[in-house]
N, C-alpha and C positions, 0 to 999 in steps of 0.2 A: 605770371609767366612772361618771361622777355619774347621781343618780340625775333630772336633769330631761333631761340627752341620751338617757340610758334612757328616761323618758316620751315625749321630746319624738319618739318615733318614732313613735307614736300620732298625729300634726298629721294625720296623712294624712285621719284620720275629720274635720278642718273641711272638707275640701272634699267628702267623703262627705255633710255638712251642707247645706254653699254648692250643689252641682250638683244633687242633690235634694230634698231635706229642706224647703231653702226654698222650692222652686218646686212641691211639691207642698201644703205651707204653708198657701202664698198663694192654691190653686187656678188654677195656671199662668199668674201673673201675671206672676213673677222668672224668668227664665231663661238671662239672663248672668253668672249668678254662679259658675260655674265657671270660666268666664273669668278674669273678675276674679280671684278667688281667683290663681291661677295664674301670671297673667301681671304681676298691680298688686299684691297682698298679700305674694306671697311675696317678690319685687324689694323689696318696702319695707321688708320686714321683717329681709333679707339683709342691707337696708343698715345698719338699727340693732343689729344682733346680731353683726354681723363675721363673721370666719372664726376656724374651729375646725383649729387645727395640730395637736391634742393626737392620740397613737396610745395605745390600750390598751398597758397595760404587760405585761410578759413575763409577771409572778406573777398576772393578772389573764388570763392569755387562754385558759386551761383553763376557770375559770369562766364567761366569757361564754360559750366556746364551747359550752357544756355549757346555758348557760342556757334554758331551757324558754321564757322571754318571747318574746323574740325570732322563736322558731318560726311562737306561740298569732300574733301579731301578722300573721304573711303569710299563715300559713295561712287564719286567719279571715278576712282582705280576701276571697282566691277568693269565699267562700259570699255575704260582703256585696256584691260585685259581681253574684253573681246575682240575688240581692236586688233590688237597683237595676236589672237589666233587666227583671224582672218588674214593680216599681213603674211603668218608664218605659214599660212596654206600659197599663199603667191608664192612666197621664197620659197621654198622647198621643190616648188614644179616649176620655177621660172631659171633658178641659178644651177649649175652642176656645182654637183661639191664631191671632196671626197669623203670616204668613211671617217676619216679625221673627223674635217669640219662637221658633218653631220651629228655628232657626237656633239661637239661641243654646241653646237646651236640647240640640238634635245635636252643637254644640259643645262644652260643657259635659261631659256625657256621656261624649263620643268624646275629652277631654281624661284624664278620670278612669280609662278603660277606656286611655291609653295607660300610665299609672302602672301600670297593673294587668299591660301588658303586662313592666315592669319585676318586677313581681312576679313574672310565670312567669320570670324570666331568671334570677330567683334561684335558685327551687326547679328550673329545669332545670338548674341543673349539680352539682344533689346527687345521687349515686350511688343513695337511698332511690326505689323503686317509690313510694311514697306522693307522694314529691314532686314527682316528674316526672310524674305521673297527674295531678295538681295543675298544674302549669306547662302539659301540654295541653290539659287544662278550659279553664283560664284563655285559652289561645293560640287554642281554637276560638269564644270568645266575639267574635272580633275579625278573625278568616277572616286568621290569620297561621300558622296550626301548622305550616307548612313551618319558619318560624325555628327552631323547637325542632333538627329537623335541621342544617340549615346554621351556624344559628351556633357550635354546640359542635364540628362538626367540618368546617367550611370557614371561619368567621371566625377564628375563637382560633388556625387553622392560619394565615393569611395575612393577617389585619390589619398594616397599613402595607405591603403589597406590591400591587405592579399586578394582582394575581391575587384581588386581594378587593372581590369589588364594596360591600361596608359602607364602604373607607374612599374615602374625599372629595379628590379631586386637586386639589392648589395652582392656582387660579384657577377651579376649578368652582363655577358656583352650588350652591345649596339646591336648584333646580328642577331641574335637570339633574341633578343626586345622585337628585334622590327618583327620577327614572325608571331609571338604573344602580343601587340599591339593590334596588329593589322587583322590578323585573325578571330582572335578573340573580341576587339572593338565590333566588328560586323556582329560576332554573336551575338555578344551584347545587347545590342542594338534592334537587330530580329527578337531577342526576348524580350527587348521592354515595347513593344510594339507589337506584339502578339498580345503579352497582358494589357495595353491599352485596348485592341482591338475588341479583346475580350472582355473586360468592362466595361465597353459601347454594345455588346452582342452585334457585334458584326463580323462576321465569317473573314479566315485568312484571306481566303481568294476574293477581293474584293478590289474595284477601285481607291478605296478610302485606305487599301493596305500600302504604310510610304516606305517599306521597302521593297514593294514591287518597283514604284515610281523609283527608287536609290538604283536598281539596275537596268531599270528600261530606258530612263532620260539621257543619263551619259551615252548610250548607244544611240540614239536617235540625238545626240547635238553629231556624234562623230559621223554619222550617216549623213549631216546635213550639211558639212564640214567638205567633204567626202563628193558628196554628189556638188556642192559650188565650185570644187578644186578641175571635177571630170569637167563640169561645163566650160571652165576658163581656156582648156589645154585639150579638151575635145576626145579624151576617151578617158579610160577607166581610172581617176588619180587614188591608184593605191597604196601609194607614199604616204598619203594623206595618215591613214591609218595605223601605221607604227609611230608614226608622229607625234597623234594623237595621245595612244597609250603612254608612249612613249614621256612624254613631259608630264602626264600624270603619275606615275611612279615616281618618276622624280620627285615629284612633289609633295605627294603623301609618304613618300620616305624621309622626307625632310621633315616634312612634320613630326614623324612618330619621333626624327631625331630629337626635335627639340622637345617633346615628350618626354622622350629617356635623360636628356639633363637636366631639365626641369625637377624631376621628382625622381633623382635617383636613390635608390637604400632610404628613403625617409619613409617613417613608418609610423602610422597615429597611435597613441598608446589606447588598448581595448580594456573601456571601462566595465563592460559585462561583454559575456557570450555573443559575440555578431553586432555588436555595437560598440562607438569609438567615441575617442573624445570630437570637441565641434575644431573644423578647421583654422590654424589662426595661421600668421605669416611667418611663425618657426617651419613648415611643414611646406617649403616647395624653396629651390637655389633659385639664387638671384645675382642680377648684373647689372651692377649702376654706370656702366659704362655709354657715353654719351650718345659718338653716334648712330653706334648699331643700336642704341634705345628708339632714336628719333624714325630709323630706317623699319624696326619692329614697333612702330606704336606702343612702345614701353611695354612691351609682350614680358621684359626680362624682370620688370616688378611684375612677378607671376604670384607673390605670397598673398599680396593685399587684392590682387584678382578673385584666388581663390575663398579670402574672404569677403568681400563683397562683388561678385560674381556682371554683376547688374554695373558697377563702377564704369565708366567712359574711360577709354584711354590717358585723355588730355590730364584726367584729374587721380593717377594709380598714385598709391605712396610708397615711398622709400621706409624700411624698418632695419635700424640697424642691429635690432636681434634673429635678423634672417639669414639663415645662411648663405655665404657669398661665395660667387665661383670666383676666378683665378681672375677670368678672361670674359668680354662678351659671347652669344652665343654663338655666331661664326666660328672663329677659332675652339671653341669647347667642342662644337661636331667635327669637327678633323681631328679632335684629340681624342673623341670618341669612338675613331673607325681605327683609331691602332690600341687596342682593350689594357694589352700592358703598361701602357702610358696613364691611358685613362685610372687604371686601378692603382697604380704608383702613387698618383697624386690624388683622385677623388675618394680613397679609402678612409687616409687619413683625415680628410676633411669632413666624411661622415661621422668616423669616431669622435671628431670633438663637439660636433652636433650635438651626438647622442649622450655624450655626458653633461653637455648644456642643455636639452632640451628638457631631461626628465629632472633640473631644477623646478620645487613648485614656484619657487622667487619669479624667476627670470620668466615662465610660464602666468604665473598675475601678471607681471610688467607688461606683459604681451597686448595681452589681453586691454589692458588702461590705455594704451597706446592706440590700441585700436578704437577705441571710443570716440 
């Protein structure tokens, strides 16, 4: 790996910059700049940098894996994101803004904290206590810690099947995913965690029950949030508290977004009754595009995730029998919030999927590649 893709995994800290740095700067003047960042910098910059096909090489992928960078880099976002909610409890009770600016700084925020949501997706599915303690931290910052359960052992089990509320049915909006994601991932999530409970014989109502802890702890970080905000400014800082929610939605809406284009209309073929074939990197879109790669930790080689699940960031591969989106995934979620757009252009590109995919050829080659 060169040494500026190695850096450039660092881009994350300009919008750590742009969402508050500048808007605390200015004394809460700027407060669309995470926006921006996100949605107009990174598209522009995708567009001048191109996409990046290149996969670490064989002699190289002991040392990355081993590489300590990589680690320091997501680990340290966690602490810097708290950072950033402790700053935004200052700003919010210290600057007047108006309904404008206040939008965009919830915006902004709630965009940065969905990144960050990325980040627990990382360190949850490393086997280390450390990281998964990390990836909850992080998940309850955002009143999402049910994910930690459900996606590692309900989505990675049924992505691309009708039994996965994460993936996105050929012809469903954005809107209508966000409420079958969000809704049905909790179910989910409460039922694979009831049957754990239940295979321990240990009662629902329990300590050891972790969707109790999914809705208790995000209330008590906001209470805690809440009552530092009242002590700063000397009475009740109930701003604090839309705030709070506030950038969480955001956040896990951003999520579910990049859920819905991730695995849109792609569908596993059912080799018997409730059982599917095994996932390879035909089965989730993909975006080799550079820097919104380096900015999502290559989140956008999502196929070769979903095949080796356990895989580091630094070391995901490119497959060029995966289906490819247009754009990276910035620009794909704005094409995703106007549905006619979206279906204009992502329809066709499922259909040609689906007449490559249920090739047996091209389905071996897959599979050899992935070896």
């Amino acid at each position: 790996m060169s040494a500026f893709k190695k850096l450039g995994f660092l881009s994350i800290y300009l919008m750590i910059l742009l969402s508050n740095g500048i808007f605390i700067f200015t004394h809460g003047q700027f407060t669309w700049t995470g926006v921006l960042f996100a949605y107009g910098l990174v598209p522009l910059v995708d567009a001048l940098m191109g996409k990046d096909k290149n996969n670490a090489r064989k002699e190289d992928f002991e040392q990355l894996m081993n590489d300590r960078f990589f680690d320091g880099v997501v680990y340290s976002l966690v602490y810097v994101h708290l950072i950033q909610l402790g700053l935004a409890v200052f700003a919010i009770l210290t600057y007047e803004m108006t309904l404008f600016q206040w939008i965009g700084y919830v915006l902004s925020l709630g965009i940065f904290a969905g990144t960050m949501i990325n980040v627990a997706h990382e360190l949850g599915h490393r086997s280390s206590k450390t990281a998964q303690f990390h990836a909850k931290l992080t998940l309850m910052t955002v009143c999402y810690m049910h994910f930690f359960i459900e996606h590692n052992r309900g989505h990675h089990v049924w992505v691309a099947t009708p039994y996965d509320p994460a993936t996105a049915r050929k012809g469903q909006s954005l809107y209508a995913f966000w409420w079958q994601s969000v809704t049905g991932s909790f179910r989910s999530a409460l039922a694979i965690e009831k049957r754990l409970l239940e295979k321990a014989k240990v009662p629902f109502w329990s300590i050891k029950n972790n969707m109790i802890w999914v809705v208790v702890l995000p209330l008590l970080f906001c209470g805690l949030l809440t009552a530092l905000g009242s002590w700063q400014v000397g009475r009740f800082a109930w701003e604090v508290i839309p705030f709070f929610f506030g950038q969480s939605l955001v956040a896990f809406l951003l999520l579910e977004s990049v859920n819905y284009i991730e695995h849109y209309g792609i569908v596993r073929r059912e080799t018997a009754p409730g059982k599917y074939e095994r996932v390879n990197p035909l089965h989730s879109w993909n975006a080799n595009h550079l820097f919104s790669n380096l900015v999502l930790f290559q989140l956008q080689r999502h196929s070769d995730h979903h095949a080796y699940a356990s895989r580091p960031y630094q070391v995901l591969r490119h497959f060029d029998e995966s289906p490819q989106l247009p754009f990276g995934y910035p620009l794909m979620i704005l094409m995703a919030m106007a549905p006619p757009l979206w279906f204009s252009v992502m329809d066709k590109r499922l259909e040609r999927w689906q007449g490559y995919v249920y090739d047996s050829q091209h389905i071996a080659q897959v599979v050899r590649d992935m070896a």
